[in-house]
C-alpha positions in Angstrom: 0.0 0.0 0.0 3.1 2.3 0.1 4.9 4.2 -2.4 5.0 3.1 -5.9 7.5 4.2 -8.9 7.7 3.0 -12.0 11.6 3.0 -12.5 14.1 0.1 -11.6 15.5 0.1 -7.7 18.2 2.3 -7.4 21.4 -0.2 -7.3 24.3 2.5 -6.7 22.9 5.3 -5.6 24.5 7.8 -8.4 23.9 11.2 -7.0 25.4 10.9 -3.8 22.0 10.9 -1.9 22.4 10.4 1.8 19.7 7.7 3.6 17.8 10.3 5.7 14.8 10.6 2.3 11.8 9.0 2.9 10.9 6.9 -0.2 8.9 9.1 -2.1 11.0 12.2 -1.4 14.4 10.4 -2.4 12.5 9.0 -5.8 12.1 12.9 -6.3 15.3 13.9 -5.6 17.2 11.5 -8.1 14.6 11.7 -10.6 14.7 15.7 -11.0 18.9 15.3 -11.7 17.3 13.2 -14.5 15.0 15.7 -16.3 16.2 17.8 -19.1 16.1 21.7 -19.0 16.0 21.6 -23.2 12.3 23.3 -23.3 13.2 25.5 -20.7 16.4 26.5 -22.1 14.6 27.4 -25.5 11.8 29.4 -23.3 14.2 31.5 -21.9 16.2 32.4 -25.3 12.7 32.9 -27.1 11.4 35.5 -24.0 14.6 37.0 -24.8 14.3 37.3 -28.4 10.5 38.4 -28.4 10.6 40.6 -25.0 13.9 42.2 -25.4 16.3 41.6 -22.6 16.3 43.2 -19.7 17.3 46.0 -18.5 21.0 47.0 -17.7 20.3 47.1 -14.1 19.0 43.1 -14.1 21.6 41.1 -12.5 20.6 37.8 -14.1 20.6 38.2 -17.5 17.9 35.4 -18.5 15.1 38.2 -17.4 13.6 40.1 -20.3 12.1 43.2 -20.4 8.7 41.9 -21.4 7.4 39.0 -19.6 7.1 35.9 -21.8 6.5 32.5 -20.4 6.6 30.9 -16.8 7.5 33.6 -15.3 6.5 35.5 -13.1 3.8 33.9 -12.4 1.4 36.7 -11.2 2.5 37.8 -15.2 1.3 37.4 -18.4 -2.1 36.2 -20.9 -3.8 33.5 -19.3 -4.1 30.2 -20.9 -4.0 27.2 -19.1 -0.3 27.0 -17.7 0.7 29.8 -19.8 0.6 27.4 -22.8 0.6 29.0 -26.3 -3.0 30.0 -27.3 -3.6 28.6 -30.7 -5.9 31.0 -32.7 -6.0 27.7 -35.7 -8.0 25.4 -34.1 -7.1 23.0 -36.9 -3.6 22.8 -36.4 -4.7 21.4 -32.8 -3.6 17.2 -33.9 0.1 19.5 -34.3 0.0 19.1 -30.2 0.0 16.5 -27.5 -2.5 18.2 -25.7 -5.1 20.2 -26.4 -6.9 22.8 -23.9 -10.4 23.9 -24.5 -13.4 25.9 -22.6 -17.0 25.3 -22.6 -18.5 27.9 -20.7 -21.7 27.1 -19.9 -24.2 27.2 -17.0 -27.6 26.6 -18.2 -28.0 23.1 -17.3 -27.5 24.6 -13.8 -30.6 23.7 -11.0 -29.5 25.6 -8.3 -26.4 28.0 -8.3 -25.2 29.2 -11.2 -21.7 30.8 -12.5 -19.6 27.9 -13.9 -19.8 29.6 -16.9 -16.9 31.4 -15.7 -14.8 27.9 -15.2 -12.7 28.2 -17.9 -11.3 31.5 -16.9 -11.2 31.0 -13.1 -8.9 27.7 -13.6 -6.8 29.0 -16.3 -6.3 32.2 -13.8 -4.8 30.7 -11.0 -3.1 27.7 -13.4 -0.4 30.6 -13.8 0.1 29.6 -10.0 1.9 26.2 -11.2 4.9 25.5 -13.3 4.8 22.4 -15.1 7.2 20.4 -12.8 5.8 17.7 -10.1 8.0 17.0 -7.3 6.7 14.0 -6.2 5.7 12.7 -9.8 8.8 13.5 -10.8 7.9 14.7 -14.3 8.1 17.8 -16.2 5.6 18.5 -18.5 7.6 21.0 -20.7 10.0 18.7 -21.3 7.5 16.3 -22.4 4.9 17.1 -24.1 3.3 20.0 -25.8 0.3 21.7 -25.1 -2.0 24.1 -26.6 -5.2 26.2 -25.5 -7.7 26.6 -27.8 -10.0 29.1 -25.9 -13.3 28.4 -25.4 -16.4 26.7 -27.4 -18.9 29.0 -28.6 -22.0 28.0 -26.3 -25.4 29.3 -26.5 -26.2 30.6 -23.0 -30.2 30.6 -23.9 -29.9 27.1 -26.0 -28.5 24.0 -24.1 -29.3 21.6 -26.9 -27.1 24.2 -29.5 -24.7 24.1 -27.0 -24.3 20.6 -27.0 -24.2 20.6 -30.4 -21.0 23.2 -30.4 -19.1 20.9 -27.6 -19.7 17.6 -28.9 -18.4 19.0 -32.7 -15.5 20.9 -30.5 -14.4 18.1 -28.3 -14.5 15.6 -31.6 -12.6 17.5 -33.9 -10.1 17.3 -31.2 -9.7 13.8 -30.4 -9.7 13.0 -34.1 -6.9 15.0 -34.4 -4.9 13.0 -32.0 -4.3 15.8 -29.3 -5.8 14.4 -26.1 -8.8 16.5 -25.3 -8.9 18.6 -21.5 -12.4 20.3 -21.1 -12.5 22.8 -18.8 -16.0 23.3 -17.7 -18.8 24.2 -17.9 -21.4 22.1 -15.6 -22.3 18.7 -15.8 -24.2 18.6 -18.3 -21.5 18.5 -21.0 -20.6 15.5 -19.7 -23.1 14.4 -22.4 -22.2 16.1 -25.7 -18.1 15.5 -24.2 -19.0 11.6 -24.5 -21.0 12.0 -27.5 -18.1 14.1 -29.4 -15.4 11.2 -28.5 -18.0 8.1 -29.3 -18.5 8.8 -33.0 -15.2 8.5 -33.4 -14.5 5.1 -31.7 -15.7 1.6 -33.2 -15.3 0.1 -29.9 -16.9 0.8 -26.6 -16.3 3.8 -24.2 -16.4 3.7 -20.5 -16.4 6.8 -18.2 -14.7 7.0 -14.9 -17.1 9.9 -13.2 -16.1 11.3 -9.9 -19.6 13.1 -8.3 -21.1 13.2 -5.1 -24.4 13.4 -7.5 -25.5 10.5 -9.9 -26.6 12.9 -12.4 -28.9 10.0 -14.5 -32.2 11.0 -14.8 -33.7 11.4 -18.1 -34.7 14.9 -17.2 -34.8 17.9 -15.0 -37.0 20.9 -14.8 -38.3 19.4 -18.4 -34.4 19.6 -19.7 -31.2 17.4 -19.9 -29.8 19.6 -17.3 -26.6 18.7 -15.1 -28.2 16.2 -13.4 -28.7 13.9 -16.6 -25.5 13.4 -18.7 -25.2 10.1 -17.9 -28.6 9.0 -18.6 -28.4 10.4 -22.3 -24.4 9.3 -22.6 -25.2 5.5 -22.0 -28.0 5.2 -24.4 -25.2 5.9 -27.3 -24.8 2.3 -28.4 -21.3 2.3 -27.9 -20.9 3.9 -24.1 -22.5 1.2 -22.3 -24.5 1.7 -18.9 -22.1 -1.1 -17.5 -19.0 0.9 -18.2 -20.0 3.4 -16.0 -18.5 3.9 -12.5 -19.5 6.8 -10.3 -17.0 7.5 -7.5 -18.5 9.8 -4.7 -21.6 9.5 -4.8 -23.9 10.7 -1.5 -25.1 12.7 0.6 -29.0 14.7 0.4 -28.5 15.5 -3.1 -29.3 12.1 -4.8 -32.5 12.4 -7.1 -34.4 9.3 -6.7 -34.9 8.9 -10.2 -31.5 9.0 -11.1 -30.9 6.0 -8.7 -33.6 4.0 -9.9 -31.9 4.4 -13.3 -28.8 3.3 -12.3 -30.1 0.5 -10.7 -32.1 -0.5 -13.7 -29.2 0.0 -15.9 -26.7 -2.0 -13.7 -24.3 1.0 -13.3 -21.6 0.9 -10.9 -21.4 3.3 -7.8 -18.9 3.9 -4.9 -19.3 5.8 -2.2 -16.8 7.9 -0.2 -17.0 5.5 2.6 -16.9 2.6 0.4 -13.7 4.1 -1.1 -12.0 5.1 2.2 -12.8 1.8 4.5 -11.3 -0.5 1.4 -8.7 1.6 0.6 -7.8 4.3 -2.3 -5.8 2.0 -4.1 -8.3 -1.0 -4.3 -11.0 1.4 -4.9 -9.3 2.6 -8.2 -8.4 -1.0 -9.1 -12.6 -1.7 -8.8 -13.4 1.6 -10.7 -10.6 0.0 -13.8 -11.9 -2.8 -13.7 -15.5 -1.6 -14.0 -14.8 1.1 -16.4 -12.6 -0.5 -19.0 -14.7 -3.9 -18.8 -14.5 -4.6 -22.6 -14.1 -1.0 -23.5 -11.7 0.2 -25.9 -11.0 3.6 -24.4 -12.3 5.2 -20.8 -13.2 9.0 -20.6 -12.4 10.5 -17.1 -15.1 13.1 -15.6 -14.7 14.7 -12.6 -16.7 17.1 -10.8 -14.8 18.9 -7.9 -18.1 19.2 -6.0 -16.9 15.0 -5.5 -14.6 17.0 -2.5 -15.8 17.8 0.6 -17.3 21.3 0.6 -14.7 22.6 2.4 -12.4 22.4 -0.1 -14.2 23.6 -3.0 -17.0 26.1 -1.7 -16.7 27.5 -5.8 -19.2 25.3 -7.0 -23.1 24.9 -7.9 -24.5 21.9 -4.9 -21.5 21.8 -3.0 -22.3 18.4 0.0 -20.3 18.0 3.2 -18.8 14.3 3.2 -16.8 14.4 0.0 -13.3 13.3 -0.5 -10.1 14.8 1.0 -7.8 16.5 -1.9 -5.4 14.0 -1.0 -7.8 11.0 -1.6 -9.1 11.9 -4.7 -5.4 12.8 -6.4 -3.9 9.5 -5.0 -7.2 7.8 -7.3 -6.7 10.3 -9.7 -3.1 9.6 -10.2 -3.5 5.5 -10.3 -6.2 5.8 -12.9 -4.1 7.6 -15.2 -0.6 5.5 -14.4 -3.0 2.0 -15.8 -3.8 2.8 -19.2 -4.3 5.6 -22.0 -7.4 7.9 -21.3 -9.7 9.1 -24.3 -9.4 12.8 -21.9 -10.8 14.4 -19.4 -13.0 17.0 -18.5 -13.6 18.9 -15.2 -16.7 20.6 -14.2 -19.0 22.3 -12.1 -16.3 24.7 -10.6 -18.4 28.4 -10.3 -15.7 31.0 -9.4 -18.2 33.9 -8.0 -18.8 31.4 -5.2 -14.6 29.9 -4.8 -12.7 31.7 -1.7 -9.4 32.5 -2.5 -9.8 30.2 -6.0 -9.2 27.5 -4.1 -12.0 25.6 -6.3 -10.2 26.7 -9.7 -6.9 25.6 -8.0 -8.3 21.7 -7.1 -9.7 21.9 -10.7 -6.1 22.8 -12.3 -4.6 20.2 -10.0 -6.8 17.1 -10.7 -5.7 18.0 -14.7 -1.9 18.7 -13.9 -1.6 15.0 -12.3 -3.8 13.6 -14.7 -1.4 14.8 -17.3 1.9 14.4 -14.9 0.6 10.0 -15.0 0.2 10.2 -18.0 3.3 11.0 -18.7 5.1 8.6 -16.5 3.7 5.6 -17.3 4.5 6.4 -21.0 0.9 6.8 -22.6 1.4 10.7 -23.2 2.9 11.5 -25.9 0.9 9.1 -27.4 2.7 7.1 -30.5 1.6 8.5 -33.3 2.0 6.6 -36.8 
């Protein structure tokens, strides 16, 4: 149940470390000497070129006079991790990753606001650079990303909207980038699924992390956020029993939602299911469950799945949820076991976050996503 790497044991300890590291930490250390600074190297000489270098006064010289890149952090255009914005969304297959918005908040039933998502997370993304410590990856050196901006919603049409997102997000994966939405509430979850099914012959799971079941057929007479999955399992190719909901309680469980699930033989797990049998063999049921037969799994994740304390920015936030530290260490062994379609993140509404602390969970759950990807090898995907 302890630390896990995915590099041989260290036979002669090369870099001199001393014996004091606990096991995680001196993974960290040795694996950081083994990172390159290449991408880093060239973002310094481009700021220099494009920003003019700095002043005479500016001691060290790799500071130019216009701020381009990383740094500083409280600097610069927002995009997501201060990736290049890429005005050509057709060039987006030229990338590893690609970034895109759907702002939208009218399949909201109570509080409204996550139509503002998209910038709240890619604000306070400037907060991180692209290296994990504890991962020990660097996603510069990696990979390359791209942000697209955002899909063109239609605030007063949801079924429009979906229209806009499910031709956004599949144009994407077609391309070959994988796709990170950046919601938006849950009811994209539907046209997100939709978008990536047309263009798959096999079958789709989801992996949906929720304290809400969100399968009804409708709400208030719509497909609001509380019914993506009912309308995402009848496409013939995203079978009911491929999806797992990880989460799921509390007083905010329509009754017909459950009753679909039950009819449909969907898979739930609560919180204290997850917690009393352990994170790890919780993620290994939610695998199992998920890619049963499927040929690729799409990861959703609502950050209302925490406990409200940690993300007060958000539409029906429910005491009870997850601790950060839960939901990464399952976040993190899904994406170390096999290639995600991609992943979305929703429901985050920033006129209700303190201190964007709900934008900030958001930007994390897609950094390690990314990070585990990375180290287990299935990003930067093979292309032929």
């Amino acid at each position: 149940m302890g630390f896990h790497h995915h590099h041989h044991p260290h036979q002669d300890n090369p870099h001199g470390l001393h014996d004091k590291y606990g096991p995680e930490a001196r993974y960290a250390v040795e694996r950081e000497a083994e990172l390159p600074t290449t991408k880093w190297d060239e973002e310094i000489a481009r700021g220099l070129e494009y920003g003019l270098p700095g002043a005479d006064s500016i001691v060290d010289k790799r500071i130019p006079t216009f701020s381009r890149g990383e740094l500083p952090h409280f600097a610069g255009i927002n995009t997501f991790l201060k990736a290049p914005y890429l005005e050509d969304v057709r060039r987006c297959g030229e990338y590893d990753v690609a970034v895109l918005g759907a702002p939208f908040d009218g399949g909201t039933t109570y509080r409204s606001g996550t139509r503002f998502g998209p910038q709240g997370i890619r604000k306070i993304s400037a907060l991180y650079g692209p290296y994990s410590f504890e991962l020990g990856v660097d996603l510069r050196e990696s990979i390359t990303i791209a942000d697209l901006g955002d899909i063109f919603t239609i605030p007063a049409n949801i079924e429009k909207t979906f229209d806009q997102i499910s031709k956004a997000v599949a144009h994407v994966y077609e391309s070959g980038a994988f796709p990170v939405v950046l919601g938006g509430d849950h009811s994209i979850g539907y046209p997100t699924v939709r978008g990536v099914a047309q263009h798959m012959t096999g079958n789709l799971g989801i992996i949906h992390f929720d304290r809400h079941v969100d399968t009804q057929e409708t709400d208030l007479d719509e497909r609001m956020h509380t019914t993506p999955w009912f309308h995402a399992t009848d496409i013939p190719n995203v079978p009911p029993k491929n999806l797992v909901q990880i989460g799921i309680g509390g007083w905010q469980a329509p009754r017909p939602g459950v009753k679909v699930g039950r009819e449909r033989g969907t898979t739930i797990m609560t919180v204290t299911d997850c917690v009393e049998m352990g994170i790890e063999a919780a993620a290994e049921r939610a695998l199992e469950v998920a890619w049963d037969g499927a040929d690729a799994v799409w990861l959703s994740f609502d950050v209302d799945c925490l406990d409200a304390a940690f993300v007060p920015g958000t539409g029906w936030p429910e005491p009870g949820g997850f601790l950060p530290r839960e939901v990464l260490k399952f976040i993190q062994i899904i994406a170390d076991a096999k290639p995600l379609a991609g992943i979305e993140v929703v429901e985050c509404s920033p006129p209700y976050d303190n201190a964007e602390i709900t934008s900030l969970i958001a930007t994390r759950v897609i950094c390690d996503t990314l990070g585990c990807l990375v180290r287990a090898g299935h990003l930067p995907k093979r292309r032929a």
